[in-house]
C-alpha positions, 0 to 999 in steps of 0.5 A: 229245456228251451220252449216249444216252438208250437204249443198248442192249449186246449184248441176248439174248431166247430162247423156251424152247419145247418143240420148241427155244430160239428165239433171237429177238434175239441179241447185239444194240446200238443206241443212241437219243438225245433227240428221235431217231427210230431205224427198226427195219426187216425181215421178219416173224418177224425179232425186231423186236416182241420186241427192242420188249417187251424194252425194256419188260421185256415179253417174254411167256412162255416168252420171257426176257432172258438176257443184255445190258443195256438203259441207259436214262439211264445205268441198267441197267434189267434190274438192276431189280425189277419193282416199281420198273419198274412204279413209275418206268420203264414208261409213264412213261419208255418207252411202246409203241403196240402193234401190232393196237390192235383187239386191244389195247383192251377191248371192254367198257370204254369208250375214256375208261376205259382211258385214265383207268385209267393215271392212276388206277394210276400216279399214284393220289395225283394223280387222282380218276376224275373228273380222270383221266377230263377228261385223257382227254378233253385226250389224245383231242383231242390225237390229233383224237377229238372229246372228247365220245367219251370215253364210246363204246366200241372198237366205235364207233370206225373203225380209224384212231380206235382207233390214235389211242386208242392212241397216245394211251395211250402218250402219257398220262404224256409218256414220253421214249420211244415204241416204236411197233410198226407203227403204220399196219398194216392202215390204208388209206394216207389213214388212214396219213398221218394217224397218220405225221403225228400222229407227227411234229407230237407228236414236234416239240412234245415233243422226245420219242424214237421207235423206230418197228418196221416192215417198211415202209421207205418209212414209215421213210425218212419218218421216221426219222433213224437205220436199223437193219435186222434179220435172222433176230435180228441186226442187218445194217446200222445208220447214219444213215437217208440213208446206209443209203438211199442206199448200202446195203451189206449185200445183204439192205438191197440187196434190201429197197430193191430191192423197193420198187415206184417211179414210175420205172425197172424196173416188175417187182418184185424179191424176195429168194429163200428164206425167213428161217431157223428160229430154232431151228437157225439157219444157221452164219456169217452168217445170210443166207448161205442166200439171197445170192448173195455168200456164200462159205465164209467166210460159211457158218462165221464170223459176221462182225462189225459193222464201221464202213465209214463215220462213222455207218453200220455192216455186219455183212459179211465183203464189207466186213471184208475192205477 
């Protein structure tokens, strides 16, 4: 077995606030190998856009990496100056298609600006304006822009044109990984087709790996050959995306899966009583204890370890640590 191509040991991000330290990913592994797509699924607030950030050394203040390593190509890239992650690392091995790309895009630049402005700022011996500005061009028709809109503005453009400008930011310096944090949010579901199947075919013809965030599971059994679910800052369940769906062994994937609306069977939905924790003061144990109904005392003061149920499928659940 070759090595992943990002590894991931034991990641620890906190918010330093004023009202208290918000543990928002904590103690965190995941693994992602060459042409894998790895799905990172779970509630608002759970730390799956901050896990994204970190990945990128990213996390806005008053967020900080305090512990853990982040491998990427056998390189622990927290080791690493900031001027070496700008130089080597950041947009030319990892890139991210942010969320919102309404928020992301300049307004008074136009598109072919801010696309050429990565070549001209990572590889200023390379590239003139006028060369930078033909590669935006290539990268617009890659996504299905019609070049000629290199010089129009975001404004000019429908949401599902500016993700595509988006993606194909990320997608300039042909990174080996691409972490898109909910790429379809706020998309009518034809537009959503069409970025979930551009995904797919640049995925195809650049063997390139995904981590795709969302809290769509539907989007991310599409997708994704690897599930990771996230809870309140950890992960609960981590396997191969056929296992995690069909056999779902933690209860809070239990009930994600459950509230998924389907053609056929039960037409009332299913949802998860309670709310997420304040990650502030989280709850003892298990995180989840306050809101499953198979909690026992056992879960309200220990917090259970990752145990292998089976081959490539993985719980955090004192359920399973007892068989």
């Amino acid at each position: 077995m070759s090595s992943p191509l990002l590894k991931i040991e034991n990641l620890r991000v906190y918010y330093y606030s004023l009202r208290g330290i918000v543990k928002a990913v904590d103690n965190v592994s995941l693994e992602v190998n060459r042409g894998e797509v790895l799905g990172l699924a779970g509630e608002s607030g759970c730390g799956k856009s901050t896990l994204g950030y970190s990945l990128l050394r990213l996390v806005p203040p008053p967020g900080r990496i305090i512990g853990g390593r982040i491998l990427f190509d056998g390189n622990n890239i927290l080791e690493w100056p900031e001027e070496k992650i700008r130089r080597e690392y950041r947009w030319k091995k990892v890139s991210m298609i942010f969320q919102g790309a309404m928020n992301v895009l300049n307004p008074v630049k136009t598109v072919g600006d801010q696309i050429a402005e990565i070549f001209l700022v990572h590889l200023p011996d390379k590239f003139t304006k006028k060369e930078a500005l033909e590669k935006a061009k290539e990268l617009l028709e890659m996504v299905g822009i019609d070049p000629r809109r290199v010089k129009n503005y975001p404004h000019e453009f429908s949401g599902g044109m500016k993700q595509r400008v988006v993606i194909a930011m990320a997608l300039a310096l042909n990174p080996d990984l691409v972490i898109a944090d909910e790429p379809t949010t706020a998309l009518d579901v034809v537009v959503q087709a069409q970025i979930i199947n551009l995904l797919k075919k640049l995925k195809k013809e650049r063997n390139m790996s995904i981590i795709l965030i969302s809290h769509d599971l539907s989007l991310i059994a599409e997708m994704s050959d690897k599930v990771a679910i996230m809870y309140a800052g950890k992960i609960v369940e981590y396997g191969i995306s056929d296992y995690v769906y069909n056999n779902p062994l933690h209860p809070y994937t239990q009930g994600l899966i459950r509230s998924i609306p389907r053609l056929k069977g039960p037409k009332e939905l299913v949802w998860i009583p309670g709310q997420p924790p304040d990650l502030r003061t989280p709850p003892a144990g298990c995180r989840f204890h306050p809101r499953c109904s198979h909690a026992t005392d056992l879960c309200r003061k220990e917090e259970p370890p990752m145990i292998e149920v089976e081959p490539n499928h993985s719980v955090a659940c004192w359920l399973y640590a007892k068989k």
